[in-house]
gemmi code that builds the backbone of each chain (N, CA, C; Angstrom):
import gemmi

chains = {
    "A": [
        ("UNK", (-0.082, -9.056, 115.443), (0.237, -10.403, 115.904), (1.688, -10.727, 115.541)),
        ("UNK", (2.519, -10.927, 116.547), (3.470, -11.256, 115.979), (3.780, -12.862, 115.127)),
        ("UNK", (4.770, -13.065, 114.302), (4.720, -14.247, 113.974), (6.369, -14.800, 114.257)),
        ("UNK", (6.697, -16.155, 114.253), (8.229, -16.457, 114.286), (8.340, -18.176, 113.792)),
        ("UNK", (9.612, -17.793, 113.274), (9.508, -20.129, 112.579), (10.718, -20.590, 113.804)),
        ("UNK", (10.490, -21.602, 113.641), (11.911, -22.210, 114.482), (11.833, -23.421, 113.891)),
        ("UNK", (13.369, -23.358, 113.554), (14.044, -24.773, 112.600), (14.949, -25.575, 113.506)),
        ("UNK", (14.757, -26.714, 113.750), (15.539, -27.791, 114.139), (15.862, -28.852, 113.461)),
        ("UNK", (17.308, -29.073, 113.298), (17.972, -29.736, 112.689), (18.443, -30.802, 113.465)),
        ("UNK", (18.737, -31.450, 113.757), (19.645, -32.253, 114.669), (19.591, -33.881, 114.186)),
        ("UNK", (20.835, -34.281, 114.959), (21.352, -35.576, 114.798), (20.632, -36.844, 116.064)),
        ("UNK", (20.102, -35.521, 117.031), (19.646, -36.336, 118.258), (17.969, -36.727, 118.283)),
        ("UNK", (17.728, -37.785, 118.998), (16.236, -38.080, 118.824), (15.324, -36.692, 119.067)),
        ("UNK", (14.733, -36.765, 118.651), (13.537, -35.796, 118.493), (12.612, -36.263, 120.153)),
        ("UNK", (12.691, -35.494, 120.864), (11.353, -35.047, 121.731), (10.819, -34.122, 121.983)),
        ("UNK", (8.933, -34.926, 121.457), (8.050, -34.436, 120.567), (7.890, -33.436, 121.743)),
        ("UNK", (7.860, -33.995, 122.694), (6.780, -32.771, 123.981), (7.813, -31.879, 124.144)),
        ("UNK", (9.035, -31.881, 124.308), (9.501, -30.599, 124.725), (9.777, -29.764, 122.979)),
        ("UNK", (9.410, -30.474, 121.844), (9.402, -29.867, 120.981), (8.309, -28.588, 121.107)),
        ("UNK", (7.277, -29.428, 121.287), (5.899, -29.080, 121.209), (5.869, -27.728, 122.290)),
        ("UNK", (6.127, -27.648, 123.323), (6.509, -26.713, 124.060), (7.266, -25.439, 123.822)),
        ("UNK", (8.202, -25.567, 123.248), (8.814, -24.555, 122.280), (8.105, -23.347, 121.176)),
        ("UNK", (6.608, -24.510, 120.709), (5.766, -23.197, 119.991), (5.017, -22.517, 120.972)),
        ("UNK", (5.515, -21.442, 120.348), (4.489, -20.197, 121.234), (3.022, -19.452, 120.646)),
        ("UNK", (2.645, -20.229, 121.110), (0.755, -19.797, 120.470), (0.523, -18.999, 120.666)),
        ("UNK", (0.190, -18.412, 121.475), (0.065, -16.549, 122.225), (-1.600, -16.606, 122.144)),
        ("UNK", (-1.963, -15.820, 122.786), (-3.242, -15.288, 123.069), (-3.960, -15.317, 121.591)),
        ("UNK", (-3.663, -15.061, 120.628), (-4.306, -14.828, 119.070), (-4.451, -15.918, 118.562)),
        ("UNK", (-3.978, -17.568, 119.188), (-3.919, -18.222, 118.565), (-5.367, -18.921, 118.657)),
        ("UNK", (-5.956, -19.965, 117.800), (-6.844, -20.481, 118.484), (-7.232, -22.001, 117.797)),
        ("UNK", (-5.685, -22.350, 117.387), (-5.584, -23.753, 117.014), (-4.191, -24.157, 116.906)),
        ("UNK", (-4.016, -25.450, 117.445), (-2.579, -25.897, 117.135), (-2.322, -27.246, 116.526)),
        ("UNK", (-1.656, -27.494, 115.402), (-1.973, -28.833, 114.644), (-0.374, -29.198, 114.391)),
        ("UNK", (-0.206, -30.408, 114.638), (1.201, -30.956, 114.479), (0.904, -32.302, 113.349)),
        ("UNK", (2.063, -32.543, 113.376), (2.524, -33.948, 112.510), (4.016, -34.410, 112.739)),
        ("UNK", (3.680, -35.739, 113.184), (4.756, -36.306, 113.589), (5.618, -37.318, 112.426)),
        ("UNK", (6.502, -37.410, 111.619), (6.864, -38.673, 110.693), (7.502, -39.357, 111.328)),
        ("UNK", (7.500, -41.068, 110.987), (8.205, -42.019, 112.385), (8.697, -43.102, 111.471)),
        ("UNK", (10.104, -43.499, 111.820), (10.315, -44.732, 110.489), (9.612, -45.884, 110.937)),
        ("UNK", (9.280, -46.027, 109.738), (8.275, -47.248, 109.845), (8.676, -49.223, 109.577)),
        ("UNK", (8.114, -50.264, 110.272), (9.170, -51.341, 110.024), (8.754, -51.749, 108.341)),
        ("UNK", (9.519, -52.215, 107.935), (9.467, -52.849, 106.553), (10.634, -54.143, 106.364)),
        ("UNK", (10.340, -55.277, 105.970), (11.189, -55.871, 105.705), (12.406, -55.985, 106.084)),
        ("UNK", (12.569, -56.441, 107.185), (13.512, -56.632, 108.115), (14.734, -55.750, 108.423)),
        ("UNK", (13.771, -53.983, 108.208), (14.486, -52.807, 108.699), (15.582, -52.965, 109.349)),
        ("UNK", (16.605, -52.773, 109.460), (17.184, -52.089, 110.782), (17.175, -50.814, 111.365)),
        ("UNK", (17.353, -50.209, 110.010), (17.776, -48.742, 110.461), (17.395, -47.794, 109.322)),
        ("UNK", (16.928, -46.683, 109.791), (16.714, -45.598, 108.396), (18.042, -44.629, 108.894)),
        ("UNK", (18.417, -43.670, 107.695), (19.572, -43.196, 107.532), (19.275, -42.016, 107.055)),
        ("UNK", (19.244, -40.328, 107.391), (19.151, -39.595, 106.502), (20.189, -38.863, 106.486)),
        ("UNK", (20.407, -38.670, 105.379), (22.043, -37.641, 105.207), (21.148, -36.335, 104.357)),
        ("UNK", (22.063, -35.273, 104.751), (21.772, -33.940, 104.614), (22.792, -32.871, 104.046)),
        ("UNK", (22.542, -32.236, 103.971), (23.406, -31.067, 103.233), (23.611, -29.561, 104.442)),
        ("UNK", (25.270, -29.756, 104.733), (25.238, -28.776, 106.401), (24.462, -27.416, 106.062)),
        ("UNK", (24.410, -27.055, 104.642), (24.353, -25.406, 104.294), (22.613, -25.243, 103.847)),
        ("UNK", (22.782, -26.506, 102.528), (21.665, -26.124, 101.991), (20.353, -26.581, 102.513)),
        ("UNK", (19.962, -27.433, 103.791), (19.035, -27.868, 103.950), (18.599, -26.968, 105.476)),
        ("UNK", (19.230, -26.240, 106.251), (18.510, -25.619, 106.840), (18.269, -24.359, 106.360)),
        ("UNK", (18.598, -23.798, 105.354), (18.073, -22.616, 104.067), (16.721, -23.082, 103.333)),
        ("UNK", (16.644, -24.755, 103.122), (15.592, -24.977, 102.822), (14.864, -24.949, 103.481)),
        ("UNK", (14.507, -25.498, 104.698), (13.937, -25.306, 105.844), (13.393, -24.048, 106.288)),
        ("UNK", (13.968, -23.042, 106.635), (13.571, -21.339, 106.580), (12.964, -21.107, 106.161)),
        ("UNK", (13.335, -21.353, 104.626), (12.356, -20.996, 103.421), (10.584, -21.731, 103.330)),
        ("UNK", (11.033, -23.080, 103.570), (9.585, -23.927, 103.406), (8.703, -23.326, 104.603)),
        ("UNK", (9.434, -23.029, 105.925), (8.636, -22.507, 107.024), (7.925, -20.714, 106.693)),
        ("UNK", (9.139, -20.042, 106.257), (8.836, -18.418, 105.748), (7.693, -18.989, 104.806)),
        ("UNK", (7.295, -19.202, 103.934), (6.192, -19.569, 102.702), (5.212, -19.830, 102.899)),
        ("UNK", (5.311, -20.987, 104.390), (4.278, -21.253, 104.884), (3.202, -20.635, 105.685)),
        ("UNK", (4.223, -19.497, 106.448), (3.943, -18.964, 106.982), (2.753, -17.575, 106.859)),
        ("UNK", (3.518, -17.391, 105.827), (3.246, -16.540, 104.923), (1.756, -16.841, 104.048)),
        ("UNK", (1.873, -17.801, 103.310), (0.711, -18.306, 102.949), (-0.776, -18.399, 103.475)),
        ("UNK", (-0.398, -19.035, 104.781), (-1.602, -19.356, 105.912), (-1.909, -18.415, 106.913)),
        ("UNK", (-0.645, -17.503, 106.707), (-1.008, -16.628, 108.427), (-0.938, -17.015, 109.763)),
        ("UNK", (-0.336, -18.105, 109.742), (-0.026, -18.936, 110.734), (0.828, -18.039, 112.144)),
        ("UNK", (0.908, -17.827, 113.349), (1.598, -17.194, 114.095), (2.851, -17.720, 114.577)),
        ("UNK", (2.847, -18.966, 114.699), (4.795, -19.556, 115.212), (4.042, -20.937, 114.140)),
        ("UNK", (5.729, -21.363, 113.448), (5.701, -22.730, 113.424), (7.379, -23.294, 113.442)),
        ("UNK", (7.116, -24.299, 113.591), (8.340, -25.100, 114.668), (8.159, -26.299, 113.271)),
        ("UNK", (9.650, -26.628, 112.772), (10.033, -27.738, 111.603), (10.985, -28.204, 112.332)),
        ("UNK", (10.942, -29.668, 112.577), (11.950, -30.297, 113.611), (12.415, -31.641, 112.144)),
        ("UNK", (13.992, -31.543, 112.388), (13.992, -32.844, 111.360), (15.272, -33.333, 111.817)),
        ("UNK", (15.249, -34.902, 111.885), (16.522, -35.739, 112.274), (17.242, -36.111, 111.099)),
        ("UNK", (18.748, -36.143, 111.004), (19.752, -36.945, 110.589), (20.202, -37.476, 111.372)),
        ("UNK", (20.915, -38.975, 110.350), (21.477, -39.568, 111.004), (20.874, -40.991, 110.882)),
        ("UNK", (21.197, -42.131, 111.800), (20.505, -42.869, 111.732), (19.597, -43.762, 112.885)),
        ("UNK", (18.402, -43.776, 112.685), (17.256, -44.165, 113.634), (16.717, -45.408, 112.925)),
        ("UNK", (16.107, -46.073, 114.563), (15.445, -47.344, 114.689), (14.074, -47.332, 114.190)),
        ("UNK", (13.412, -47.921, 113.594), (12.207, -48.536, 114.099), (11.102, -47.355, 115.001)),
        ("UNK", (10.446, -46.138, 114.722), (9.130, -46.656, 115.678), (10.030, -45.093, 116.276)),
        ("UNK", (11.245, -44.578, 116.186), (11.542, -43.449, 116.145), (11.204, -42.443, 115.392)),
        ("UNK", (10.991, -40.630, 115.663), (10.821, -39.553, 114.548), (11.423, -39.303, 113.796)),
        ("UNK", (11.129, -38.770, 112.697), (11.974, -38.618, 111.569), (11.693, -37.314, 111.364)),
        ("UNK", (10.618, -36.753, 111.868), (9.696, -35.116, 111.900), (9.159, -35.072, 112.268)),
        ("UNK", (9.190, -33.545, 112.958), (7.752, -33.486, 113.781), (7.612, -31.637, 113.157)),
        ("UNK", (6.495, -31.267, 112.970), (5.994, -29.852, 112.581), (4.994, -29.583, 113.556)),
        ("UNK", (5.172, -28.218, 113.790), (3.532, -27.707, 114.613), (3.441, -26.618, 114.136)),
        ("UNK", (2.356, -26.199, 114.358), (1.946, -24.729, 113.248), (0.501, -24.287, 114.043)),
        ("UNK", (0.777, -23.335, 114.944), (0.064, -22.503, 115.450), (-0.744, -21.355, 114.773)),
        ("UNK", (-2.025, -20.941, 114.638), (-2.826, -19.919, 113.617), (-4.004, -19.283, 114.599)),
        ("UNK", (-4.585, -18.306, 113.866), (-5.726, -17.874, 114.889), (-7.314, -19.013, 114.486)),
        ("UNK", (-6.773, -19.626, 113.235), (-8.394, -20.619, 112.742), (-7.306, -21.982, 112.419)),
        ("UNK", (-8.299, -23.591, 112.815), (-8.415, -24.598, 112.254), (-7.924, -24.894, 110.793)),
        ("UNK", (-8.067, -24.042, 109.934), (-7.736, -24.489, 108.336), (-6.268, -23.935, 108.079)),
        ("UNK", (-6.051, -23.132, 108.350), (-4.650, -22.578, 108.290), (-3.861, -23.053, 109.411)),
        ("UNK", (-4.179, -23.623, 110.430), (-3.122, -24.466, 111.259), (-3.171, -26.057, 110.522)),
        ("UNK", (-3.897, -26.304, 110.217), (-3.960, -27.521, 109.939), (-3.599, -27.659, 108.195)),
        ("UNK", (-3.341, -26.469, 107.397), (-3.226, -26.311, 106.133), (-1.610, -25.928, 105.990)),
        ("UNK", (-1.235, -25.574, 107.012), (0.332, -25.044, 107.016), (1.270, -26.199, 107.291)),
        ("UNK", (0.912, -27.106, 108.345), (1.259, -28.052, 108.978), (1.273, -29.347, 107.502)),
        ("UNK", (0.281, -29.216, 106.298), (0.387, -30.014, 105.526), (1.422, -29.825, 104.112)),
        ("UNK", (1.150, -28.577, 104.263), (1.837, -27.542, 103.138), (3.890, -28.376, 103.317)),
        ("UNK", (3.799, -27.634, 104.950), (5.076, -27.676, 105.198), (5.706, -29.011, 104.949)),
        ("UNK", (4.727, -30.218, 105.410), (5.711, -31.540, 105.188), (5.392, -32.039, 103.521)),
        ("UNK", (4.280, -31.857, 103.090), (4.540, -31.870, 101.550), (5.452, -31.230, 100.487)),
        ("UNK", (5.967, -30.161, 101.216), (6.958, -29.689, 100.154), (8.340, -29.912, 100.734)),
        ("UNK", (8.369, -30.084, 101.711), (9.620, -30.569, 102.154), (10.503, -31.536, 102.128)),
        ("UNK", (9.583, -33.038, 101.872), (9.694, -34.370, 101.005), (10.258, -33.836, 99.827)),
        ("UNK", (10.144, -33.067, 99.152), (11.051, -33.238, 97.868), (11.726, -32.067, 97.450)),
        ("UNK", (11.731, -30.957, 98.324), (12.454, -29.247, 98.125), (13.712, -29.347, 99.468)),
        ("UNK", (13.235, -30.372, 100.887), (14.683, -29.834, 101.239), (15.644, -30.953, 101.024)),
        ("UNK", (17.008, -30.684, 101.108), (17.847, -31.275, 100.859), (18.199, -32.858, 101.756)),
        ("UNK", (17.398, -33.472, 101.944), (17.166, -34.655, 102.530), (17.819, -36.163, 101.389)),
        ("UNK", (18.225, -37.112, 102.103), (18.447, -38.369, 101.332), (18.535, -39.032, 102.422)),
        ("UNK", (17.473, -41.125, 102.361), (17.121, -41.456, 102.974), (17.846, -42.699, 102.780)),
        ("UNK", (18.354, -43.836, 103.098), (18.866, -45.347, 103.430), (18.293, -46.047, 104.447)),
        ("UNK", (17.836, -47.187, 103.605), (17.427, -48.032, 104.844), (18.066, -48.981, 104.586)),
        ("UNK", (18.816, -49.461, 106.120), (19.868, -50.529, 106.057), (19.142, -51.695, 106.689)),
        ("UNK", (19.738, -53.043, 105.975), (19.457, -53.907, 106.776), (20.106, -54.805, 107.054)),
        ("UNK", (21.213, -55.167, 108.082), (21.733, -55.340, 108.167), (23.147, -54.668, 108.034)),
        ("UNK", (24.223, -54.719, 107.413), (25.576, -54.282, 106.741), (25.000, -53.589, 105.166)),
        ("UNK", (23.667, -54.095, 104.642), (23.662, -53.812, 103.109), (22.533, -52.119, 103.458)),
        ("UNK", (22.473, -51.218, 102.506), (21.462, -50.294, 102.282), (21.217, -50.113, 101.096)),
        ("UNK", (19.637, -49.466, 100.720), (19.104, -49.563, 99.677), (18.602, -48.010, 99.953)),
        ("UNK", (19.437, -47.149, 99.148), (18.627, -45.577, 98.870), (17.083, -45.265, 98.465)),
        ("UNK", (16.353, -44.479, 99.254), (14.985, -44.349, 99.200), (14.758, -43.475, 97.879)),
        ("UNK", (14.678, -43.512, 97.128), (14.015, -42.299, 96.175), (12.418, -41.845, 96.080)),
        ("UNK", (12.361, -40.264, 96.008), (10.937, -39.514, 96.551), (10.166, -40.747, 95.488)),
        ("UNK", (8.791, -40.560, 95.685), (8.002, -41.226, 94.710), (7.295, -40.132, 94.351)),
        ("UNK", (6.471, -40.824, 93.036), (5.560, -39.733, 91.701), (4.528, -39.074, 93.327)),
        ("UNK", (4.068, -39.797, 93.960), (3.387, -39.460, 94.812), (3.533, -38.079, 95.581)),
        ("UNK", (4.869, -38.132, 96.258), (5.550, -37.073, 96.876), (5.518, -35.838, 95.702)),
        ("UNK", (6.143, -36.398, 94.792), (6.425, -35.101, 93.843), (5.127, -34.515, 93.490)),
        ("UNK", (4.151, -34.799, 92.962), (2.850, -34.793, 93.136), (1.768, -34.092, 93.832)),
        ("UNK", (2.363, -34.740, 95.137), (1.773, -34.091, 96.454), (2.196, -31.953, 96.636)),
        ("UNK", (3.334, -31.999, 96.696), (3.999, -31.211, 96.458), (3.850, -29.985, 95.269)),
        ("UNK", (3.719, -30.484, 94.227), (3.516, -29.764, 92.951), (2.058, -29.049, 93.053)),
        ("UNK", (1.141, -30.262, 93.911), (-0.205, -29.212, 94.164), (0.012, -28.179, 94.691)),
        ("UNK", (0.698, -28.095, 95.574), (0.860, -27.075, 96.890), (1.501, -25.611, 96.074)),
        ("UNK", (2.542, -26.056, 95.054), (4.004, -24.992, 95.022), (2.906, -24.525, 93.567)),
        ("UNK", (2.148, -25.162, 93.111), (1.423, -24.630, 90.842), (0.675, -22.976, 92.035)),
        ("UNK", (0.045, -23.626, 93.475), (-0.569, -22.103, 93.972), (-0.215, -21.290, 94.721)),
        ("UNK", (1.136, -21.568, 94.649), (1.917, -20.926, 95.799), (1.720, -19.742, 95.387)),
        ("UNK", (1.525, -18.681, 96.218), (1.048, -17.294, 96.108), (2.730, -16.416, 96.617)),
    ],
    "B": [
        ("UNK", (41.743, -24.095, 85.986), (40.769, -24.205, 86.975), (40.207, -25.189, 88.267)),
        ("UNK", (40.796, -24.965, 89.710), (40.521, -25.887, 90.215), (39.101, -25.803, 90.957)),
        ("UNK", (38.105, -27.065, 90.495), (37.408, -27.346, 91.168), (36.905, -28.444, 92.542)),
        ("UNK", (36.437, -27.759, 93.277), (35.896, -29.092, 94.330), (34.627, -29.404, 94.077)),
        ("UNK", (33.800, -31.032, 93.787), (33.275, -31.349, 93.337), (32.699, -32.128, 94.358)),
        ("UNK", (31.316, -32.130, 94.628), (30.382, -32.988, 95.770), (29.101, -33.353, 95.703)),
        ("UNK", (29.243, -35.029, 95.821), (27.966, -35.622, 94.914), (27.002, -36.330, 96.505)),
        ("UNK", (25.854, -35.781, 96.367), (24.699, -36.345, 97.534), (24.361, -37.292, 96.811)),
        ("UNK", (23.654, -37.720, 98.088), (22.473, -38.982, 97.443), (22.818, -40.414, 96.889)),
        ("UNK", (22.382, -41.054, 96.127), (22.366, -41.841, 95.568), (23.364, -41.381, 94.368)),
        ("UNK", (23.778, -40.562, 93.805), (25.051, -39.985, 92.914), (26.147, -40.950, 93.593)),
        ("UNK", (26.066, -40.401, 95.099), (27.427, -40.573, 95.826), (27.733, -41.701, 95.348)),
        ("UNK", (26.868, -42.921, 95.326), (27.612, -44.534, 94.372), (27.937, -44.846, 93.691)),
        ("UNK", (27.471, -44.208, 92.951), (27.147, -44.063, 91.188), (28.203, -43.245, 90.852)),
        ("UNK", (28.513, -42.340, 91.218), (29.746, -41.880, 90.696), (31.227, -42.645, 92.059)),
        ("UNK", (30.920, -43.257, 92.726), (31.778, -44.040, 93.538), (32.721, -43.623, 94.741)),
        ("UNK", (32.513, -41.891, 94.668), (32.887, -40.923, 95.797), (31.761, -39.942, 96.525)),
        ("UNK", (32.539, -39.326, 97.393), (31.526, -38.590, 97.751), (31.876, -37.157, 97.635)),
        ("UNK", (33.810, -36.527, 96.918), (34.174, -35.593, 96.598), (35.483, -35.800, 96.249)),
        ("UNK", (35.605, -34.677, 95.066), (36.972, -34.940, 94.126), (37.128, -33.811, 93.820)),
        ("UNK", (38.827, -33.498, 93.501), (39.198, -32.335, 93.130), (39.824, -32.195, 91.839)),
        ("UNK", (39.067, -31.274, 90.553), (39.810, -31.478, 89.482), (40.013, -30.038, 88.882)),
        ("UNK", (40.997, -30.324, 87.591), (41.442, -29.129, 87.331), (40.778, -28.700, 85.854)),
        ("UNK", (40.146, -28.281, 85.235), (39.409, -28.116, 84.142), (40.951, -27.209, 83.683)),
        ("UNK", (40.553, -27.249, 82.075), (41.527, -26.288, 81.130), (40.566, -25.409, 80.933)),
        ("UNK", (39.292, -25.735, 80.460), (38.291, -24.622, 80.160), (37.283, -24.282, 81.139)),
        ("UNK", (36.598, -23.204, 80.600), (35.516, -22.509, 82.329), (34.085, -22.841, 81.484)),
        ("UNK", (33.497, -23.767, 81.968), (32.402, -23.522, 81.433), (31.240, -22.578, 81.695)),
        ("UNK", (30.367, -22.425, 80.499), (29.786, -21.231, 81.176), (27.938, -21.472, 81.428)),
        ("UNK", (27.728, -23.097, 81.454), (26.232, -22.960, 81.830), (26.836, -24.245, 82.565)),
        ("UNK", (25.683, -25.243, 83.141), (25.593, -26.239, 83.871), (25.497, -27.535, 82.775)),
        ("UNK", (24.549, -27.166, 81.688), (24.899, -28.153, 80.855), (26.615, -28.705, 80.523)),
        ("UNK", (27.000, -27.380, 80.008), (28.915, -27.083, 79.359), (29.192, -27.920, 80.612)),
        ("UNK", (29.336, -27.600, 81.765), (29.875, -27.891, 83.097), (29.606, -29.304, 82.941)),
        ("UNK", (28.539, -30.142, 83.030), (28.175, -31.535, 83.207), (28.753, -32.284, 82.308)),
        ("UNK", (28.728, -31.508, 80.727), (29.215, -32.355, 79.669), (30.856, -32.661, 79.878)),
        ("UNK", (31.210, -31.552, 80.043), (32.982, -31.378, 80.740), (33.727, -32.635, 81.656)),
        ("UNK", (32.887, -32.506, 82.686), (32.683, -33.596, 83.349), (33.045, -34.538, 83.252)),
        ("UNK", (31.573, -35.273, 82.648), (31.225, -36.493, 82.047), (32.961, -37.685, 81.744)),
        ("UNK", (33.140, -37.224, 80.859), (34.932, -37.903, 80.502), (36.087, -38.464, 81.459)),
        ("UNK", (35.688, -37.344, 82.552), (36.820, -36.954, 83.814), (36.753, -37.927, 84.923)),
        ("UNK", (35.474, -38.401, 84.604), (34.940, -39.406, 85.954), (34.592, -40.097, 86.146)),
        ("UNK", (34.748, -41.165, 86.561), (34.619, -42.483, 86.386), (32.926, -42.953, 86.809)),
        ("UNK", (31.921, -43.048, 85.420), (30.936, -43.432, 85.623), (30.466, -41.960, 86.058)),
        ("UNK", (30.864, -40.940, 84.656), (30.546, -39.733, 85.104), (29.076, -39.126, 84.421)),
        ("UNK", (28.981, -40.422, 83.456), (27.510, -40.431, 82.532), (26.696, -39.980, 83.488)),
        ("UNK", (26.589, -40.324, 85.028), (25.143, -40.224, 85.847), (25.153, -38.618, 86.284)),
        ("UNK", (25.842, -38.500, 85.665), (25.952, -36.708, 85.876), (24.910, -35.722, 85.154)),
        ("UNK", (24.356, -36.656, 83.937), (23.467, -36.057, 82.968), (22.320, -36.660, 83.559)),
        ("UNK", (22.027, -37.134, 84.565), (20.649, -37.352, 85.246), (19.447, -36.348, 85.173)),
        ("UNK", (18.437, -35.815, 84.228), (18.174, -34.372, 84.600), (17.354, -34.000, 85.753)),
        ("UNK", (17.056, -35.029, 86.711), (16.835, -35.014, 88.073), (17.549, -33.788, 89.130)),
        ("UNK", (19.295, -33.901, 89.061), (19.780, -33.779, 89.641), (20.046, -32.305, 89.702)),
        ("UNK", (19.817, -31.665, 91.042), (20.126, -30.253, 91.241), (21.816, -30.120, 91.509)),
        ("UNK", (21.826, -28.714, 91.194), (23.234, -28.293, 91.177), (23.232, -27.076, 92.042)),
        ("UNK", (24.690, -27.138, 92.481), (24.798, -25.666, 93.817), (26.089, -25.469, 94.040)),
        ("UNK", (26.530, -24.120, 93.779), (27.884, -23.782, 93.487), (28.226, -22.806, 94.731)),
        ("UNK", (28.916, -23.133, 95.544), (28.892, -22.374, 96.972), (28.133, -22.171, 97.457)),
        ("UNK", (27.783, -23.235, 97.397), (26.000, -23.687, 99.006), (24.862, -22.481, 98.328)),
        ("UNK", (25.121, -22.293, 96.781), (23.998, -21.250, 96.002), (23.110, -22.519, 95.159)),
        ("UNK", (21.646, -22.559, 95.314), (21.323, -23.523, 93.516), (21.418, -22.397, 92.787)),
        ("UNK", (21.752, -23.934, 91.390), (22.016, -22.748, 90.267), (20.322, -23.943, 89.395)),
        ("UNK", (20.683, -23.020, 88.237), (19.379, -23.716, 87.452), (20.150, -23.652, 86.031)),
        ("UNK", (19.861, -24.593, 85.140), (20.711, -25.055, 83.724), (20.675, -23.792, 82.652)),
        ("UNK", (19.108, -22.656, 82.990), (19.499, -21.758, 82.029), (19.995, -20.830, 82.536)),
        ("UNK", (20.707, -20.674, 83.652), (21.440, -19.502, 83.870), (23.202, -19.242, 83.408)),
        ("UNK", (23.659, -18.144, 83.118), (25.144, -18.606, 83.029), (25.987, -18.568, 84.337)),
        ("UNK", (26.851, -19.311, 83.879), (27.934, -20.029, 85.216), (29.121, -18.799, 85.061)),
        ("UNK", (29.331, -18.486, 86.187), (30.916, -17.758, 86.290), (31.691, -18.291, 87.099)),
        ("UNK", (32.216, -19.124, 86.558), (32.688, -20.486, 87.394), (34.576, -19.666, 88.021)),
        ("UNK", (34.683, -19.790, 88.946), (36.141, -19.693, 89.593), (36.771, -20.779, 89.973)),
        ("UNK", (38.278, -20.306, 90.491), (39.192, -21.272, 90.872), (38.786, -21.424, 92.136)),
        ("UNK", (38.962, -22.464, 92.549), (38.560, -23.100, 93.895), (36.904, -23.085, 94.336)),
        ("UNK", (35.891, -23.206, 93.081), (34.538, -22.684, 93.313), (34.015, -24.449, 94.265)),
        ("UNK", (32.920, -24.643, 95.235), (32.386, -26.105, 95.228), (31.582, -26.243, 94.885)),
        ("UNK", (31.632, -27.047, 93.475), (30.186, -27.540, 92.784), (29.462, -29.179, 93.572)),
        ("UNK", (28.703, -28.363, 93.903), (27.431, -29.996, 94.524), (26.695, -30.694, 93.661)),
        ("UNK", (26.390, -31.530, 93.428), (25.644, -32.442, 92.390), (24.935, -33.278, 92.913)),
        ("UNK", (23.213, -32.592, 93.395), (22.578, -33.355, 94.238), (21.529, -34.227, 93.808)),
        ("UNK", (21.447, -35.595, 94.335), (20.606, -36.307, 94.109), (18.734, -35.900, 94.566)),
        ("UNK", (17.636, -35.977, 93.661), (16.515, -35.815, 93.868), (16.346, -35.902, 95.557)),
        ("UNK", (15.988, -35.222, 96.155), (15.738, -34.837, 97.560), (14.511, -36.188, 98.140)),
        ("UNK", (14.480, -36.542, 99.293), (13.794, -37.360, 100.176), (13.624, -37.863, 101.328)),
        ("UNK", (13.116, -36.452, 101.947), (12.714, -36.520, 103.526), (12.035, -36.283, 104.053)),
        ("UNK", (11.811, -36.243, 105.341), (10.255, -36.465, 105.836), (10.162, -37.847, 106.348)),
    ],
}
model = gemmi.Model(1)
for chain_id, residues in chains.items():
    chain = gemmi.Chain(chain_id)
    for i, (resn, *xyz) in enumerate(residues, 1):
        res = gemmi.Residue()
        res.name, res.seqid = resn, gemmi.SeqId(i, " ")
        for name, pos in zip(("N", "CA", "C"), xyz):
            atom = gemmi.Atom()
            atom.name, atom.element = name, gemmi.Element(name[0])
            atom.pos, atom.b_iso = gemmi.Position(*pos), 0.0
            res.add_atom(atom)
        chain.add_residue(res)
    model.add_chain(chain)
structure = gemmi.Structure()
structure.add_model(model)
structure.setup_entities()
C-alpha cells in the first residue's frame, strides 16, 4: 500500500473541498475522517492572527504528519494550516487522514491536531479592534497532547 | 561574536522587538550560559529565562542540556510556547 502526507501552509483561505480532494484514498482505503478548526466569535472578535515560523513550522508539520502516519497506518494524510489573519466563522485547519479501518482514520486525524496545538510552531492574536491579546496553549492542550506523545511508539 | 537574535510569540513584546543584532565577547557554551549572557544586553531581557520557551539556532531546536557551538553570524530564535490549531 502505498502511503504519502501533504502539508499545506498558506496565507490564503483554506478550501475545504478542493482540500479534501487532494487526499488520495486508493482502493485499500476504507475510511476517511477529517477535522476542520474555524475561528470562533468571542467578545467582540475581529480577527484571529496566526504568525508562524517560515523554516520551523512546516518541519513541524512533516514530522507531526510522518508520526502519524506511522503510528496508525494511515495511507495519505493531508495537514492544511492558515497564517495570517482571518474573520469570524473562517478555517484555521483542516486535516484528513485516509486508512484501510475507522479507528486509525479517525485516531490519526486526532493524534495529528492534538499534537500540533502545542509542537508546531504556531502563535495566535486575537484583535479587536486596533488592540490584540496573544492566545497562550492551555493546561488542556498541553495535556491533550502529552497523552498522545507519553505513547508515542 | 556576532549574533542575530529572533523572538516569536508573545516574547516579541516583552522583549519589545522582533530581532536584534549583538556582539557577545564570550561564546557560550549551553543555552542556559547563552540566556544568562543575554539577560543584561536587553532591554526587559529577564523574559528570556521563561523556561517555557524553546530555542533554535539555524532553523535547528536545540534543548538546554546539550552543548552550544555557537558561531559568528549564528540565528538564535527564542520561541514563545507554541498555539495553533
Amino acid at each position: 500500500m502505498m502511503t504519502r502526507s501533504d502539508i499545506v501552509l498558506t496565507g490564503e483561505c483554506l478550501d475545504i473541498e478542493a482540500l479534501n480532494r487532494r487526499l488520495q484514498s486508493g482502493v485499500h482505503s476504507g475510511a476517511v475522517s477529517t477535522f476542520t478548526g474555524l475561528v470562533r466569535s468571542s467578545d467582540a472578535l475581529t480577527a484571529l492572527e496566526l504568525l508562524h515560523h517560515r523554516v520551523l513550522t512546516p518541519a513541524a508539520l512533516q514530522r507531526i504528519a510522518k508520526a502519524a502516519m506511522n503510528r496508525f497506518g494511515v495511507a495519505d494524510l493531508l495537514i492544511a494550516h492558515r497564517y495570517g489573519r482571518m474573520a469570524v466563522g473562517e478555517p484555521i485547519v483542516h486535516i484528513a487522514g485516509a486508512a484501510p479501518h475507522r479507528r486509525a482514520a479517525l485516531d490519526c486525524v486526532s493524534y495529528a491536531i492534538d499534537v500540533l496545538k502545542t509542537q508546531a510552531p504556531f502563535w495566535k492574536r486575537e484583535w479587536r479592534g486596533d488592540k490584540y491579546d496573544w492566545v497562550e496553549p492551555t493546561l488542556d492542550d498541553h495535556e491533550k497532547a502529552a497523552t498522545w506523545m507519553e505513547t508515542d511508539t | 561574536m556576532k549574533l542575530t537574535l529572533e523572538f516569536f510569540g508573545p516574547l516579541r513584546d516583552r522583549v519589545g522587538q522582533a530581532s536584534t543584532v549583538l556582539t557577545l565577547v564570550e561564546r557560550p557554551q549551553s543555552i542556559p550560559a547563552l540566556i544568562e549572557t543575554l539577560v543584561p544586553l536587553l532591554e526587559s531581557g529577564e523574559a528570556l529565562r521563561d523556561p517555557h520557551l524553546r530555542v533554535a539556532i539555524n532553523d535547528q531546536f536545540c534543548s538546554s542540556a546539550e552543548n552550544l557551538m555557537l558561531h559568528d553570524h549564528d540565528r538564535v530564535a527564542f520561541l514563545s510556547p507554541f498555539s495553533g490549531g
